[in-house]
KEMI-327494 format. One line per 10 residues: number of its first residue (from 1); their letters; for each residue x, y, z of C-alpha. Coordinates in steps of 0.2 Angstrom, whole numbers. Layout:
% residues N
NUM	A	X Y Z  ...
% end
This chain:
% residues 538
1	XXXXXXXXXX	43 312 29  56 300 30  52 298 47  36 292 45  40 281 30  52 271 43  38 269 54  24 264 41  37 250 37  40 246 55
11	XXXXXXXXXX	19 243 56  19 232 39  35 220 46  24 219 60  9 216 52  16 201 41  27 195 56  9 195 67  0 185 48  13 173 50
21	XXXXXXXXXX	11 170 68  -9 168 68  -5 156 54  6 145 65  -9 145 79  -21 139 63  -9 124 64  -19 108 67  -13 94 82  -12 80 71
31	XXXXXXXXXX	-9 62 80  0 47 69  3 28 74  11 18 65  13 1 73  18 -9 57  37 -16 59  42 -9 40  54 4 37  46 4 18
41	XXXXXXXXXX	30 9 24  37 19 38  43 30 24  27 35 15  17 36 30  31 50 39  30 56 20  13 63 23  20 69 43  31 79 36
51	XXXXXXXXXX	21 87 22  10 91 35  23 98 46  28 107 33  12 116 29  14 122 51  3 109 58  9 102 75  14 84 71  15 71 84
61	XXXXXXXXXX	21 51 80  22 35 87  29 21 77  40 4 80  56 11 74  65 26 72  61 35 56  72 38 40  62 54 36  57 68 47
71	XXXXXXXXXX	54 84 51  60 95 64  46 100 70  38 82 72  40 76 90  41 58 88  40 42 102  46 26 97  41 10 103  52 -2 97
81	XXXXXXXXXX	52 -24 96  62 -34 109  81 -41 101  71 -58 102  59 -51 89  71 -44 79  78 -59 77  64 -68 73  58 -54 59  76 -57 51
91	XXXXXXXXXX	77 -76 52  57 -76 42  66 -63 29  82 -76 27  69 -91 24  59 -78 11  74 -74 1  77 -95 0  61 -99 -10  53 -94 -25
101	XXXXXXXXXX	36 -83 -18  19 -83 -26  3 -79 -21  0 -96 -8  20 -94 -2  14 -75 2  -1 -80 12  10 -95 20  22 -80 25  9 -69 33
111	XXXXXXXXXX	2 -83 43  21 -89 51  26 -70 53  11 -66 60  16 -66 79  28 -52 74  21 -42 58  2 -41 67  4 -47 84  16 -34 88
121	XXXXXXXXXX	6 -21 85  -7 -21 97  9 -23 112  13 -5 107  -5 -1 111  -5 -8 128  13 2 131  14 16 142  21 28 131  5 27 117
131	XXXXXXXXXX	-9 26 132  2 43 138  -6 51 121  -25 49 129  -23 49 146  -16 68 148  -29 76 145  -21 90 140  -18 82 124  -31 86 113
141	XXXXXXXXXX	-27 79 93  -38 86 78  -35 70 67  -27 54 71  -18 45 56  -17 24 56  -4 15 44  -15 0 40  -6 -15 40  -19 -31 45
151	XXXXXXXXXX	-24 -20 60  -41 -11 58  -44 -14 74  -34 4 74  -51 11 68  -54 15 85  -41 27 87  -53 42 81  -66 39 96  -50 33 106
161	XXXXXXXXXX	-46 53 103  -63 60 99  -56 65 81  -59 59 65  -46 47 57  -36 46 42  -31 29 34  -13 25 27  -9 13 16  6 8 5
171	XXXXXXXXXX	-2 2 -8  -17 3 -21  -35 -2 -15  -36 -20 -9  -50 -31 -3  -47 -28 16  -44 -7 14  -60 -6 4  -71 -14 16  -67 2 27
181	XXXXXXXXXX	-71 15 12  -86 6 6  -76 5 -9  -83 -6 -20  -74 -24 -26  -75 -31 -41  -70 -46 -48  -65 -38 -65  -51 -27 -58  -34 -35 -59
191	XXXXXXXXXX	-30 -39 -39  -11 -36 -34  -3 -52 -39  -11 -51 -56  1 -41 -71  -11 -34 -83  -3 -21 -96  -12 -4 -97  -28 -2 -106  -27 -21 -111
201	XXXXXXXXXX	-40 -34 -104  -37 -49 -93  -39 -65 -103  -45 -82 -100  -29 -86 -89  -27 -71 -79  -48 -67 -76  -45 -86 -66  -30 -79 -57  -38 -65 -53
211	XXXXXXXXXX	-52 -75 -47  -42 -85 -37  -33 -71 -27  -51 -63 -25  -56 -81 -15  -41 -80 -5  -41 -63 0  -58 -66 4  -55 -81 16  -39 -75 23
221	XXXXXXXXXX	-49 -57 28  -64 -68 38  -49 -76 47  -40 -63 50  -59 -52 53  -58 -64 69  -42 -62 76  -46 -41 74  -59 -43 85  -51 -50 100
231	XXXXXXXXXX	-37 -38 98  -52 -25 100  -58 -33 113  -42 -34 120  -39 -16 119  -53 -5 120  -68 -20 126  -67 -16 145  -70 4 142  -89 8 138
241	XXXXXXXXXX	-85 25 130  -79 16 116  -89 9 100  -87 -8 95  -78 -14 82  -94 -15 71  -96 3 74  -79 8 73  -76 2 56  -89 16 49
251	XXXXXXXXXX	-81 29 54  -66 31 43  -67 47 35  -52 46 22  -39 35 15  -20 42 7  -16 27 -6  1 24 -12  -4 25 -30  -7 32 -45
261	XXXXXXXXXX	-22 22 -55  -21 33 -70  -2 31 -74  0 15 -63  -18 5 -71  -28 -3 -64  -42 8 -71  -56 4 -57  -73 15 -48  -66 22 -32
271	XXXXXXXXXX	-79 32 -20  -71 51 -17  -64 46 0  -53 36 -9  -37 49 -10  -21 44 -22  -2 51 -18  8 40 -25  25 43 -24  24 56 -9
281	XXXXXXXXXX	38 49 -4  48 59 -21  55 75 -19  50 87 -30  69 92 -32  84 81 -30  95 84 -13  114 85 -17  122 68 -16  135 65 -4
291	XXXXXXXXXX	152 69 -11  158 52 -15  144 45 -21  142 60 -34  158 60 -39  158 41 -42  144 45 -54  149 60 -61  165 48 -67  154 33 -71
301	XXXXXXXXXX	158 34 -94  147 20 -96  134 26 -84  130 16 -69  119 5 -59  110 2 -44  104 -11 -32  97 -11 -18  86 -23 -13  75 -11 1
311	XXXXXXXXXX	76 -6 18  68 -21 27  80 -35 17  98 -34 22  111 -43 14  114 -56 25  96 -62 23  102 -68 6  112 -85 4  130 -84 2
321	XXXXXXXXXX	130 -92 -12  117 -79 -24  132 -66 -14  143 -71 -24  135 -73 -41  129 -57 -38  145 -51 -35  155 -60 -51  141 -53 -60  142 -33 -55
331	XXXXXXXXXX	164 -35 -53  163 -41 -72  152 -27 -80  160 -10 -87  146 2 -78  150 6 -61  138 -1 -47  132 7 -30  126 -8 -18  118 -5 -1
341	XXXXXXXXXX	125 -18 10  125 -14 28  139 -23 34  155 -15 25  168 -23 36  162 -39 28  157 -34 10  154 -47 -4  171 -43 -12  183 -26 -19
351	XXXXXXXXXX	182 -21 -37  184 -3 -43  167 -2 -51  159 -7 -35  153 8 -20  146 -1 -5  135 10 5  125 7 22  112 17 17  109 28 1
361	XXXXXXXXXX	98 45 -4  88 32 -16  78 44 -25  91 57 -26  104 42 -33  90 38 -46  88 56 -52  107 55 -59  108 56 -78  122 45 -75
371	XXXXXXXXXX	110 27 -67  105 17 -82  97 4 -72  90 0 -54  92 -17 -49  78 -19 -36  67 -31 -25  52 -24 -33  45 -15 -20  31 -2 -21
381	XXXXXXXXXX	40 12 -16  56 9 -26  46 5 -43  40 22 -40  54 31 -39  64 23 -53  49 25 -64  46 45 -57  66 47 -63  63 36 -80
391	XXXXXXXXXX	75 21 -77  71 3 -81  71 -9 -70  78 -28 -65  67 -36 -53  72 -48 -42  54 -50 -32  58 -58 -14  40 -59 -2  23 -51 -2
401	XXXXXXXXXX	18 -40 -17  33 -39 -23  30 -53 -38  14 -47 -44  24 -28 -45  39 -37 -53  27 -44 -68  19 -27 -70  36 -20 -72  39 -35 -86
411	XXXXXXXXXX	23 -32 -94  23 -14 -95  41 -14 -104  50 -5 -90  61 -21 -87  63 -38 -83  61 -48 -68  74 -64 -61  69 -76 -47  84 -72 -31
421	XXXXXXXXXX	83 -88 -27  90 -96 -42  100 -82 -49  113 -89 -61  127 -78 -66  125 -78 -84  106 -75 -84  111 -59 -71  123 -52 -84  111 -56 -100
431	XXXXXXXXXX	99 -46 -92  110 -31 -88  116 -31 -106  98 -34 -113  92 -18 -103  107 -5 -102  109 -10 -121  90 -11 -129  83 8 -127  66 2 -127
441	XXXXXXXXXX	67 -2 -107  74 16 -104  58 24 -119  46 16 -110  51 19 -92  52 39 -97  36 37 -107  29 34 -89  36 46 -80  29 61 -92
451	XXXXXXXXXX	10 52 -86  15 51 -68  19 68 -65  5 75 -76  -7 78 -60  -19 91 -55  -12 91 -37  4 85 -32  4 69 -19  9 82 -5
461	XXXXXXXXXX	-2 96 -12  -15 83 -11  -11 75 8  -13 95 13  -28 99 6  -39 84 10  -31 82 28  -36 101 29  -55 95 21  -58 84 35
471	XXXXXXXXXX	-52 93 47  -63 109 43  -78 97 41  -76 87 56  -74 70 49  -82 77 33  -97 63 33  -104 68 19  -90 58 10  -94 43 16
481	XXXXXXXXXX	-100 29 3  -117 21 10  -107 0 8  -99 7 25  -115 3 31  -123 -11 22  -114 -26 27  -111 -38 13  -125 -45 12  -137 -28 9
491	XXXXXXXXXX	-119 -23 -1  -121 -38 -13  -138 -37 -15  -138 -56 -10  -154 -53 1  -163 -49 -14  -156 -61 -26  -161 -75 -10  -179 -66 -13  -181 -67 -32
501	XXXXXXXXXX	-176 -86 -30  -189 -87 -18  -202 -78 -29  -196 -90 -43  -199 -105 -33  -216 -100 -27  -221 -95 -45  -212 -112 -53  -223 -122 -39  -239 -112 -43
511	XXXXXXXXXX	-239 -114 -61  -237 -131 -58  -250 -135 -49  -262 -123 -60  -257 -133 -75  -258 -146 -69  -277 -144 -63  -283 -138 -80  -274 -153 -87  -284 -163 -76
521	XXXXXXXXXX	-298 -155 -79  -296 -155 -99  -289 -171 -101  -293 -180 -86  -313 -181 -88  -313 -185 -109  -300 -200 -102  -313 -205 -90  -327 -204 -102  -319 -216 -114
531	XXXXXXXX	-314 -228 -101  -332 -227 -98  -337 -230 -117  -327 -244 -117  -334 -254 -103  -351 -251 -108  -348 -259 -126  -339 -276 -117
% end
């Protein structure tokens, strides 16, 4: 008996050791290229990699620079930029971090760094090392994930691997994203650089702002429409297997956005390919800090302080001078500080409430009871995670979207924002005081964070399951919003507008012409007659 109960065991290890490996063979070959020269970005987009990884899919990447997160199962090629280019990308940060940034300064930014931010991509394209990808032929990829970052030319990655494709972007929807998803745009909903409190309307003010950055998104997308289409041509234009660019652009099946429009605003229509995961980037559970940075926080009695301003600004892209006022300000305050600066043989100066670090577990810092305030650049990603964990914010916005997020931090109550460029002192210390002191910042900031992780799904859940969808029906299609294919004209009904003018016209002209015949005929002949009368009386 006991014989045969060691053997009926033997067969069920076997059996769920066997379930386990034809799971593993189920795992999907997924593809991801993420050209963009951002380590922020870099971050969410390997997010989704590793969730993917994690579920027992066989994940391949190619991206610019070495990851910060992974998985060990990913096999990863890096393409990097030349020293030259790094130096150029660090010399445009340095001249960034001098001048007060708005919405022109941001477009003025992305047309200087161009040669680098967009440029660059298509070079890691046309190397060796990506083409490797296709040309074996015994690669063979189920889907293929692009990080979109001014380069839909990437579109043709899915007929480049006879896969569908997958869009990646760090952000919410945005005119240029939208144009892929047939997602519809409309001037009513508050663009990225306009800070519109949630549930609350855009007045007067903010509806010609908003305005404003829909016309310049709009021109700055038919110049850069342009450029995208010689790089496609410059890519994938000799081989007639591929599409063109036209084409291509209508065959994206999906797009993972890094946010979280319920919680985050702005309420807006979104077509069902149109996938939020904000803040996949968040661990679900904390990691254990490094011994030194927990036990400085662990002792911290008057709770303590971060800053960081993000992976892609480093500390000597900031003038020495703002160094030092940053310093004098954080040396003088009784909370202790943790400051990511990268060069720690040259730090800013020694104080015993100060911990530099060269890199830091960011969202496992912020989930410390201990951090009552996140001094930050405003970056997506960084927004999130203090607002996941509940602490207010200091925003000290430096380029792109980064101002428009600072004001929605301001607007929302979840902090207050300084200009870098300027930073006094005085003003730096106020501001501390005013947040670390006034519980509203910390009420609302934890308000928010009981919204934003009220979801049906999870953001990785959610990356599984509709990766999965798309892959089980091939491109899922059926998706697909019918703007895709409509052009803007047929889109914006302009055709039809042009034809009720038209109509219009012809009617206005008709009626004219009819009215003014029986005018004629009413009026003209009892005028004739009297003219008549009079000259037969003289």
């Amino acid at each position: 008996m006991l014989s045969s109960f060691k053997s009926f065991g033997a067969i069920l290890v076997a059996f769920v050791i066997l379930q386990s490996l034809l799971e593993e063979c189920k795992g999907a070959n997924i593809l991801g290229v993420f050209t963009s020269h951002s380590p922020s970005h870099l971050i969410v987009h390997m997010s989704i990699m590793k969730t993917l990884a994690e579920r027992g899919h066989n994940v391949t990447v190619l991206s610019s620079m070495p990851p910060k997160v992974t998985h060990k199962s990913i096999k990863h090629i890096v393409v990097p930029l030349s020293a030259e280019d790094e130096k150029i990308l660090d010399e445009g940060m340095s001249g960034m971090v001098k001048s007060k940034q708005s919405i022109m300064s941001m477009m003025n930014s992305a047309a200087k760094s161009q040669s680098i931010l967009i440029n660059k991509q298509v070079e890691v394209l046309e190397d060796m090392r990506f083409k490797e990808l296709y040309l074996n032929k015994d690669n063979k990829f189920d889907v293929v994930f692009f990080g979109f970052f001014f380069n839909s030319y990437q579109v043709a990655l899915g007929a480049r691997f006879n896969c569908p494709v997958i869009m990646s972007w760090c952000g919410p929807p945005m005119p240029m994203v939208n144009e892929l998803l047939g997602n519809p745009e409309l001037s009513s909903v508050p663009q990225m650089h306009v800070a519109v409190a949630q549930g609350q309307p855009m007045n007067f003010k903010k509806r010609l702002h908003n305005l404003a950055c829909n016309i310049g998104f709009f021109m700055f997308n038919i110049h850069l429409n342009r450029k995208l289409q010689q790089y496609y041509d410059r890519l994938w234009g000799i081989d007639p297997s591929m599409p063109s660019f036209e084409e291509a652009k209508q065959n994206v099946s999906l797009a993972f956005f890094n946010g979280h429009s319920l919680s985050e605003g702005p309420i807006r229509p979104n077509v069902p390919a149109v996938i939020e995961i904000g803040g996949i980037q968040i661990k679900s559970k904390p990691d254990p800090l490094p011994q030194d940075i927990k036990k400085f926080l662990d002792t911290a009695e008057h709770g303590a302080v971060l800053f960081s301003l993000g992976s892609i600004l480093k500390g000597e892209h900031i003038p020495p001078e703002i160094v030092s006022t940053i310093f004098k300000a954080l040396s003088s305050i009784k909370q202790h500080v943790i400051w990511k600066w990268e060069d720690l043989e040259k730090v800013p100066g020694k104080s015993p409430n100060i911990l530099y670090k060269k890199w830091l577990p960011q969202d496992d810092i912020l989930a410390h009871p201990n951090i009552k305030l996140f001094i930050n650049h405003a970056g997506k990603g960084s927004v999130q995670e203090a607002l996941f964990h509940g602490v207010p914010m200091l925003a000290l916005p430096v380029f792109a979207d980064h101002p428009g997020t600072a004001d929605k931090v301001v607007e929302n109550g979840y902090g207050l924002r300084l200009e870098l460029a300027i930073l006094e002192e005085k003003q730096l210390k106020a501001a501390i005081k005013e947040i670390i002191e006034n519980p509203k910042y910390a009420q609302k900031a934890k308000s928010f964070s009981q919204l934003y992780r009220d979801r049906p799904l999870s953001a990785q859940e959610s990356v599984v399951y509709w990766t999965e969808y798309v892959i089980r029906h091939r491109g899922a299609p059926h998706m697909q919003s019918p703007l895709v294919k409509m052009g803007f004209i047929a889109s914006n009904n302009l055709d039809i507008y042009i034809l009720a003018l038209v109509v219009l016209y012809l009617i206005l002209i008709v009626s004219k012409v009819f009215w003014k015949f029986v005018w004629r005929k009413l009026f003209g002949e009892s005028k004739n007659s009297s003219q008549n009368n009079q000259k037969k009386q003289q």
